[in-house]
C-alpha positions in Angstrom: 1.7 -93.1 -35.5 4.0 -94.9 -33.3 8.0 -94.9 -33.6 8.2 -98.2 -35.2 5.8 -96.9 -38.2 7.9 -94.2 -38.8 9.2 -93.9 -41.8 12.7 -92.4 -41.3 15.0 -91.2 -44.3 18.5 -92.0 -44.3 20.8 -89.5 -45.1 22.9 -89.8 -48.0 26.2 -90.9 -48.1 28.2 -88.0 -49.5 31.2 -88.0 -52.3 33.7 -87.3 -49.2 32.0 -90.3 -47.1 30.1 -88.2 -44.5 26.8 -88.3 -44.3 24.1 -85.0 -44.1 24.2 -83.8 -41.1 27.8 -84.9 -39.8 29.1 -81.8 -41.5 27.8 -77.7 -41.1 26.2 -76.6 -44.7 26.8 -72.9 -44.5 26.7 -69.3 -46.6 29.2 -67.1 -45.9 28.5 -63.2 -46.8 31.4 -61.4 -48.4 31.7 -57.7 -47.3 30.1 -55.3 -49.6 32.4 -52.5 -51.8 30.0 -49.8 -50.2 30.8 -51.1 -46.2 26.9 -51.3 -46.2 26.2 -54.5 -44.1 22.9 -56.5 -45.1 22.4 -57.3 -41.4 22.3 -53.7 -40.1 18.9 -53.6 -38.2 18.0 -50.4 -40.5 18.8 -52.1 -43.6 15.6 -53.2 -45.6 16.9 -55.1 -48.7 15.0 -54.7 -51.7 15.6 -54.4 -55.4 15.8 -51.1 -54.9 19.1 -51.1 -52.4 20.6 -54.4 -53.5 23.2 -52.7 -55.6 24.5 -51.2 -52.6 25.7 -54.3 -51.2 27.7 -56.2 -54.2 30.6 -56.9 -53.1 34.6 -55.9 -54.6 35.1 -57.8 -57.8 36.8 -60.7 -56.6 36.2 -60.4 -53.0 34.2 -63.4 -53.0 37.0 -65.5 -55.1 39.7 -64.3 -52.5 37.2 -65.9 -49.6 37.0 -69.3 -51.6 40.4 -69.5 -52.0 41.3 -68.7 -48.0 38.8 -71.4 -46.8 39.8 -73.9 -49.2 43.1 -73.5 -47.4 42.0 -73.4 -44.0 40.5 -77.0 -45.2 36.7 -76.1 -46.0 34.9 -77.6 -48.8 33.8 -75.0 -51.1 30.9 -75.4 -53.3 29.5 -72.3 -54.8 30.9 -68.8 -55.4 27.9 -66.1 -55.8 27.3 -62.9 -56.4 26.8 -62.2 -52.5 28.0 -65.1 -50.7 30.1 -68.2 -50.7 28.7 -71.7 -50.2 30.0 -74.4 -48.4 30.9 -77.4 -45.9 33.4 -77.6 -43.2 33.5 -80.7 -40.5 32.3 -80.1 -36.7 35.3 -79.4 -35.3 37.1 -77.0 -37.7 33.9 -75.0 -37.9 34.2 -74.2 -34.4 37.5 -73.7 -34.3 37.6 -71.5 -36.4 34.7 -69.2 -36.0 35.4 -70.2 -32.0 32.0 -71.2 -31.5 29.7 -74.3 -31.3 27.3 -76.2 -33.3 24.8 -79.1 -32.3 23.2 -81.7 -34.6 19.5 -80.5 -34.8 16.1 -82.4 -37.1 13.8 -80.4 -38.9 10.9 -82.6 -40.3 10.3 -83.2 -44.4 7.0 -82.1 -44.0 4.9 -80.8 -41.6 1.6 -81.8 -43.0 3.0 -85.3 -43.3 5.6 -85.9 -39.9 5.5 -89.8 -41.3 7.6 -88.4 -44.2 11.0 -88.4 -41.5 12.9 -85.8 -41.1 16.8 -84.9 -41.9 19.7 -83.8 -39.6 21.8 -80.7 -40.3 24.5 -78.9 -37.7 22.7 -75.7 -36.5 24.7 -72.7 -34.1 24.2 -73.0 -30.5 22.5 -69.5 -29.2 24.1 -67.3 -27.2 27.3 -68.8 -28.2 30.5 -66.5 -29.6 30.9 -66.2 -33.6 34.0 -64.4 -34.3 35.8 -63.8 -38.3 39.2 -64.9 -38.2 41.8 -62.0 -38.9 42.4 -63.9 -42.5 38.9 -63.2 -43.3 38.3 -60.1 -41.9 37.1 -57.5 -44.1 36.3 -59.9 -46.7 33.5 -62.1 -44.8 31.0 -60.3 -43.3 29.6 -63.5 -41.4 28.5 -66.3 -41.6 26.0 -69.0 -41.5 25.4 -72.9 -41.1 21.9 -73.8 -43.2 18.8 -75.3 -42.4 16.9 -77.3 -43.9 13.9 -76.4 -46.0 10.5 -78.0 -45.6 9.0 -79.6 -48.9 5.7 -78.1 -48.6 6.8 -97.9 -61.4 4.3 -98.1 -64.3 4.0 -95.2 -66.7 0.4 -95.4 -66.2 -1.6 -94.7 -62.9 -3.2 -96.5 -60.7 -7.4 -95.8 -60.2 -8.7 -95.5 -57.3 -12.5 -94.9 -55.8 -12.9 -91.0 -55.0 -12.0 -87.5 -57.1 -8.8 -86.8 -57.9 -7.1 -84.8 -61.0 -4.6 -87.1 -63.0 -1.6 -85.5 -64.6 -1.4 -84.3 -67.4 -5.2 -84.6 -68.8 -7.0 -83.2 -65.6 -4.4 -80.6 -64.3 -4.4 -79.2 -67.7 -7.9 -79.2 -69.0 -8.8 -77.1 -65.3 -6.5 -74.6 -65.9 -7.2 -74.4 -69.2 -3.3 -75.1 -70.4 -4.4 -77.4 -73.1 -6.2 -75.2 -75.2 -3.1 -72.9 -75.1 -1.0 -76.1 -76.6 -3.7 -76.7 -79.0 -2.6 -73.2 -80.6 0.8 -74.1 -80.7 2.2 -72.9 -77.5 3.6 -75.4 -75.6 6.7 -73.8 -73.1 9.0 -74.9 -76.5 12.0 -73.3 -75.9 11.7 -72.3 -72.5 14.2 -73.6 -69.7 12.5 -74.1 -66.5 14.6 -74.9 -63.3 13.2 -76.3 -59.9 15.6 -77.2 -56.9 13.9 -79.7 -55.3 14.5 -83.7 -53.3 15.6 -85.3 -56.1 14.2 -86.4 -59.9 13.6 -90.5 -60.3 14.0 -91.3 -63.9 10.1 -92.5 -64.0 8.1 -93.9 -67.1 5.8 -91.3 -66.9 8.6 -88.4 -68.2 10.1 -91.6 -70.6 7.0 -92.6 -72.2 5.9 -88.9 -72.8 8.9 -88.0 -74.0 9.5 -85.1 -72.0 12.6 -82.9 -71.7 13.0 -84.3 -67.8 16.5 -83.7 -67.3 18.5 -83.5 -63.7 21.9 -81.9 -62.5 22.9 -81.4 -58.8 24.0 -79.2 -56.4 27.5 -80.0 -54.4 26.0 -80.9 -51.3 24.2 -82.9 -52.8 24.4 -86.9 -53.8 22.9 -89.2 -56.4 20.7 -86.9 -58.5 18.5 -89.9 -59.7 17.8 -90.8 -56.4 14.4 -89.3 -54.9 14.3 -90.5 -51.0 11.3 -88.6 -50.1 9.4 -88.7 -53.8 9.1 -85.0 -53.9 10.6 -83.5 -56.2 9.9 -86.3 -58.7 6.3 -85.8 -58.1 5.8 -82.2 -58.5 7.4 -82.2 -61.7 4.3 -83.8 -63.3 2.9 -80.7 -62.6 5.0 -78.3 -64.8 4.7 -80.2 -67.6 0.8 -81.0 -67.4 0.6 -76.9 -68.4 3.8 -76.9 -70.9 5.1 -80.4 -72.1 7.9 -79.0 -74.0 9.7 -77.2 -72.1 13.3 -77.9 -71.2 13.3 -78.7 -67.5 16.4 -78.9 -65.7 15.9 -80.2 -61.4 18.4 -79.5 -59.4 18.8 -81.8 -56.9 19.4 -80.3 -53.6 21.1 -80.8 -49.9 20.5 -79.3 -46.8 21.3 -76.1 -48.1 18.6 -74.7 -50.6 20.3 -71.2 -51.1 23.2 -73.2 -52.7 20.6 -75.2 -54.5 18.8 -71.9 -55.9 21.9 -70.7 -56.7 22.9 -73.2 -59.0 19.4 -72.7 -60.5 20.1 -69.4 -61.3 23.7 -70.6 -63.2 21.5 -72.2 -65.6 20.1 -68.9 -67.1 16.2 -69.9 -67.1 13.5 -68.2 -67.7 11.7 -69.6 -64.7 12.5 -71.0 -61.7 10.2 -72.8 -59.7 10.3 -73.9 -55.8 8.1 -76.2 -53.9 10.0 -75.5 -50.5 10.6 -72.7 -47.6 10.6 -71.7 -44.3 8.0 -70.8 -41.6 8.0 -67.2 -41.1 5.1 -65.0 -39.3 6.9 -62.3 -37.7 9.6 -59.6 -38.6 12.9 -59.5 -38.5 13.9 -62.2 -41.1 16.5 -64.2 -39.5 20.0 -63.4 -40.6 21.1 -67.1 -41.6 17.8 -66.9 -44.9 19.2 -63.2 -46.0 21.7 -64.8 -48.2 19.0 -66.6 -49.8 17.1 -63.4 -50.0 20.2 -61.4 -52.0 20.1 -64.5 -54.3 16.6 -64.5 -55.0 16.3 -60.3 -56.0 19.3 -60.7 -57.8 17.8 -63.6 -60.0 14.7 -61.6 -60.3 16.0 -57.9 -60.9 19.2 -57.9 -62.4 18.6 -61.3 -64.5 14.6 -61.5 -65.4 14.3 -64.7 -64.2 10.7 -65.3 -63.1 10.5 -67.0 -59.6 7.9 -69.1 -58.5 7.3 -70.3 -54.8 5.1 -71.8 -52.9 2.6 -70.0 -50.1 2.8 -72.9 -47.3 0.5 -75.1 -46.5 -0.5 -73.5 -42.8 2.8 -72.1 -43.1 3.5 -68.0 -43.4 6.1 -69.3 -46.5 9.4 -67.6 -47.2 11.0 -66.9 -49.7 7.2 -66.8 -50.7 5.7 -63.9 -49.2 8.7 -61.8 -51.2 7.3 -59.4 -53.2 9.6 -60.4 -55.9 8.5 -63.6 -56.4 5.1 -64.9 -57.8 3.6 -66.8 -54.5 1.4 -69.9 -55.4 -1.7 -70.4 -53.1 -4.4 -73.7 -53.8 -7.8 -73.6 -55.5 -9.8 -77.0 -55.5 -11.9 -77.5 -58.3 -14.9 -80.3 -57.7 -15.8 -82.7 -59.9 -19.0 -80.9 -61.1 -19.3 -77.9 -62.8 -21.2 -74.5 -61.5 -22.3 -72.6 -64.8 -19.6 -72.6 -67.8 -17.1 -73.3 -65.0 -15.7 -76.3 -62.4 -17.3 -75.7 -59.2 -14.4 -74.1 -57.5 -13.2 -72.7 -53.8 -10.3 -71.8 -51.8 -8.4 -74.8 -50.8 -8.0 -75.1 -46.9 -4.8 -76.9 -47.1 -3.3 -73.7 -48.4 -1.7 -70.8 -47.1 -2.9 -67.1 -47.1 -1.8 -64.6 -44.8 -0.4 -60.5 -45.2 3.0 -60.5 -44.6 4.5 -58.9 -41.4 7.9 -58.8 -42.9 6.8 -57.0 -46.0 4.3 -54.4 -45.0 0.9 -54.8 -47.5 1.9 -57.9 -48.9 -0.6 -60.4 -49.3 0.1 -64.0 -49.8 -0.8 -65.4 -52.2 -1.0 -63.5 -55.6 -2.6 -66.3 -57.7 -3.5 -70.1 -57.3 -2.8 -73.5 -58.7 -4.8 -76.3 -58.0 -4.5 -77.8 -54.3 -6.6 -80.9 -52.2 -8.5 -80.5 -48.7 -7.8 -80.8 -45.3 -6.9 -83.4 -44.0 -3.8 -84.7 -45.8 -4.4 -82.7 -49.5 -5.0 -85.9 -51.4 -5.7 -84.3 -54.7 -3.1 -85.0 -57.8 -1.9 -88.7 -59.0 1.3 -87.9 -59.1 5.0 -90.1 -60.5 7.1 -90.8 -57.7 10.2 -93.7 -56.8 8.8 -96.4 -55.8 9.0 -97.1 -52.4 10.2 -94.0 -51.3 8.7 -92.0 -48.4 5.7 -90.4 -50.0 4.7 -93.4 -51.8 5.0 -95.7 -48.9 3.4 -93.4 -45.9 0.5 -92.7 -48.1 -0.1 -96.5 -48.9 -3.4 -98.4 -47.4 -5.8 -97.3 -45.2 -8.7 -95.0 -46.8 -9.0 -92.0 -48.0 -8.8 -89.0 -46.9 -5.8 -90.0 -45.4 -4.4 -92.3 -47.0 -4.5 -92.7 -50.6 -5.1 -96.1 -51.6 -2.4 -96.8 -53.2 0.6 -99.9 -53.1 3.1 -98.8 -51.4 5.8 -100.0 -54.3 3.8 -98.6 -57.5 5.6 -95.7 -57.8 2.2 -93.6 -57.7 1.0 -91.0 -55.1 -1.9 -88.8 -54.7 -0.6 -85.7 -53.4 -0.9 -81.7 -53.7 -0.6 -78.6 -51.4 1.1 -75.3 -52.6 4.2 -77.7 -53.5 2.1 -78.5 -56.7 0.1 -75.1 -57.5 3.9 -73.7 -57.7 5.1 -75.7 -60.7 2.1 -75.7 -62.4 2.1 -71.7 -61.7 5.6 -72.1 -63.4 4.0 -74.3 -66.3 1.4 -71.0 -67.2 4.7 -68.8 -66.6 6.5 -71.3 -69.6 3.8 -70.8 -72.1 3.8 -66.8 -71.4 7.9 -66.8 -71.9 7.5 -68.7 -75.2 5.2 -66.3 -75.9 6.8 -62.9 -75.4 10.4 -63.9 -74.4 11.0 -60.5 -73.2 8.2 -60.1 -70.6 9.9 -59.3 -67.4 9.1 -60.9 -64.2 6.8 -58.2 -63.1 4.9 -58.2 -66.3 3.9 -62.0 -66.0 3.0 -62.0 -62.4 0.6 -58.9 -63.1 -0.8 -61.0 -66.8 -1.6 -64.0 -64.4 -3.4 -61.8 -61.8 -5.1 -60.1 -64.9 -6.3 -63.0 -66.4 -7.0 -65.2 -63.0 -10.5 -67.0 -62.3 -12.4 -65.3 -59.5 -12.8 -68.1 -56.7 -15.6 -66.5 -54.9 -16.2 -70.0 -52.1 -14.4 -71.4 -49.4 -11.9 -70.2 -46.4 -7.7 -71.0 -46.8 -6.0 -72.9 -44.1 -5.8 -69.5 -42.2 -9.3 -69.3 -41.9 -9.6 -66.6 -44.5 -12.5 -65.8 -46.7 -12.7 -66.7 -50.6 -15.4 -63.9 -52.0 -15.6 -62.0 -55.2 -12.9 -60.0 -56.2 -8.9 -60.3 -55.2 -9.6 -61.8 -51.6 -7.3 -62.9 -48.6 -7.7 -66.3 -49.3 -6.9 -66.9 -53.1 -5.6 -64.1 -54.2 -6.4 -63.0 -57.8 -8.2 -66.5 -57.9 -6.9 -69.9 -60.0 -4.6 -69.5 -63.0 -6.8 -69.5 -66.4 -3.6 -70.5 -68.9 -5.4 -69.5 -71.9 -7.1 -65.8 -70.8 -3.4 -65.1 -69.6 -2.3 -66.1 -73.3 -4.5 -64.0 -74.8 -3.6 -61.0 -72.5 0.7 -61.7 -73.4 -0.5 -61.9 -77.0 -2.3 -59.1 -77.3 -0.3 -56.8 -75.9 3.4 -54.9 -76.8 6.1 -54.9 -73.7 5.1 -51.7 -72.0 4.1 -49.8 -68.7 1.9 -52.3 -66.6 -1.4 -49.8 -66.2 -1.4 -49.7 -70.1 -2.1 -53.6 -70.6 -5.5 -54.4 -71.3 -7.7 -56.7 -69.3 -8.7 -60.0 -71.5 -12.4 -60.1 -72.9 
């Protein structure tokens, strides 16, 4: 694809009149009451440890209120950190160090898609606390970027794909669930994400499709890219009455997670992360890490996030978190089953930065190589997705207008929310189930996937493999299993019949 065709996204104009990428998103880590630092080289956090470093109750208020004088823009004020914005040049004069404007694409598996600019430290460059900080910030941190891994009715076109809601839930078995009753009612689910377009699809079905945003952020109606518009379909193709809340995001998804976590849900689902294969974490994604076993240990909040597609994902391969990998299901069926196999779009990998983790722990459902052209999915019309995928044939394109506000999409960005859907209908089930406890029902109750290799190359076979993990999500056997059981020690629940 050639410059010209490129479809380029611009950035936003913000509430203040810059634009992304003209000011440095950043986290800044407040100083912990114990003096233990969550950079120290021997420091391992885990849910475990993470009381260790809270910081002095209202440490992290006195930093907000010294960089609001200094002239920063403060947007969040967490348990472990402090978000915010500061222009170029009183960013480096006051750290005395430099930034540079720096790109970091969408989408990898899509490079069409554009990409957005952020202001990223130079290397090798000094970083010093000024003395009004001291002993209250640690350090801190500009933010990349995340990757993202009109008609109410769709568009048909001439190969297989899975429609949302009908197909999505009838292969993973979510509408036999809502036939008993159980439909996520009740549940709040949260996902940070592009951006939620108010489409005819969530109008005309009357879902709870509701958006807020996060500080950095502009225009919460407004879905550029298409993603997180899209992926939404998902959640509600496994629990259509749920109360969803998006979260529209900036360049900084820890504040964007953050502000999911505000919300008190019962899930949170993200479609998003980094490329990470090799240990040590870097230190600017170890805010996001605090945030993300806080939500999980300390609040029950069950966290959903997406594998990669081709990528080693983080925050996915925490062991916190439930990690969505990609099953596709053919059109026929292979027994009293869809003819199923590992996806190789998806991600699978063991994690070098947790020792013995393997990614991922269960599956959603996920397209081929070579663009994932699976799901018809809602998106704005004209917006990156739904224009880059227009014309040209499938497999890589998807047939589509480029205006009709329709895209055929999927990777692990869609097995995560519809992981979150199956979550929803558990929650509604036994409210009190705690994180833990789902991810090891869904694993319980998962369909073997016994075919096909992952992106990595790894091998589907019978049993938990490399490739799928525990296998596709089966909504109803994991209903049964929550049903069935009382909230006890994990070896004591029952396998489903």
């Amino acid at each position: 694809m050639s410059e010209q065709e490129k479809f380029v996204i611009e950035p936003s104009i913000r509430r203040d009149g810059t634009r992304e990428g003209e000011v440095v998103s950043f986290e800044a880590v407040i100083c912990s009451e114990t003096g233990e630092s969550i950079f120290a080289p021997e420091i391992f956090l885990t849910p475990e440890n993470i009381d260790s470093f809270v910081p002095k109750a209202g440490a992290a208020q006195q930093a907000a209120i010294i960089f609001q004088d200094m002239g920063f823009r403060i947007l969040h004020i967490g348990t472990f950190s402090v978000s915010g914005e500061a222009p170029k040049d009183l960013w480096e004069s006051t750290f005395g160090t430099e930034v540079k404007k720096d790109s970091t694409p969408v989408s990898d598996a899509h490079p069409e898609l554009g990409e957005r600019t952020y202001l990223s430290h130079v290397a090798e460059v000094p970083f010093e606390i000024p003395d009004k900080l001291k002993n209250i910030v640690e350090r801190a941190y500009p933010q990349k970027p995340p990757t993202f891994f009109e008609s109410p009715l769709p568009p048909t076109v001439p190969y297989h794909y899975l429609d949302v809601p009908g197909d999505v839930s009838m292969v993973l078995r979510s509408g036999m669930v809502n036939q008993e009753g159980i439909t996520g009612k009740g549940v709040l689910v949260a996902m940070p994400d592009s951006g939620f377009y108010k489409h005819k699809f969530y109008e005309w079905r009357g879902y709870n499709y509701n958006a807020t945003i996060a500080e950095d952020a502009v225009d919460v109606e407004k879905d550029d890219s298409g993603h997180g518009t899209a992926e939404a379909a998902n959640i509600f193709s496994c629990a259509p009455d749920i109360d969803f809340v998006g979260i529209k995001m900036g360049n900084n998804a820890t504040l964007g997670f953050k502000k999911a976590v505000d919300l008190n849900p019962a899930v949170i689902t993200c479609s998003w992360g980094w490329s990470i294969e090799n240990a040590p974490l870097p230190n600017s994604l170890k805010p996001l890490k605090a945030a993300v076993i806080h939500a999980v240990k300390q609040l029950g909040i069950t966290v959903v996030f997406s594998a990669g597609n081709g990528h080693y994902g983080f925050p996915g391969q925490m062991p916190e978190v439930i990690s969505a990998g990609g099953v596709y299901a053919h059109r026929d069926l292979a027994g009293d089953d869809f003819d199923l196999e590992a996806s190789d779009y998806a991600s699978s990998f063991t994690s070098q930065i947790y020792p013995g983790r393997r990614v991922p722990d269960v599956c959603g459902l996920v397209g081929m190589k070579p663009r994932g052209i699976y799901i018809m999915l809602p998106v704005q019309p004209r917006c990156a997705i739904d224009m880059s995928l227009a014309g040209g044939a499938y497999p890589n394109k998807d047939e589509t207008q480029s205006d009709d506000g329709w895209a055929v999409i999927s990777g692990t960005s869609a097995a995560a929310p519809q992981v979150a859907g199956v979550c929803a209908l558990l929650k509604q089930v036994q409210p009190s189930l705690s994180p833990n406890l789902v991810k090891q029902i869904l694993i319980s109750s998962a369909r073997d996937v016994k075919k096909g290799t992952s992106a990595m190359g790894d091998q589907a076979g019978k049993g938990f493999d490399s490739a799928t993990g525990a296998g596709l999500v089966d909504a109803f056997k994991a209903y049964r299993l929550a049903r069935s059981i009382m909230v006890r020690p994990l070896f004591t629940v029952p396998r489903p019949m």
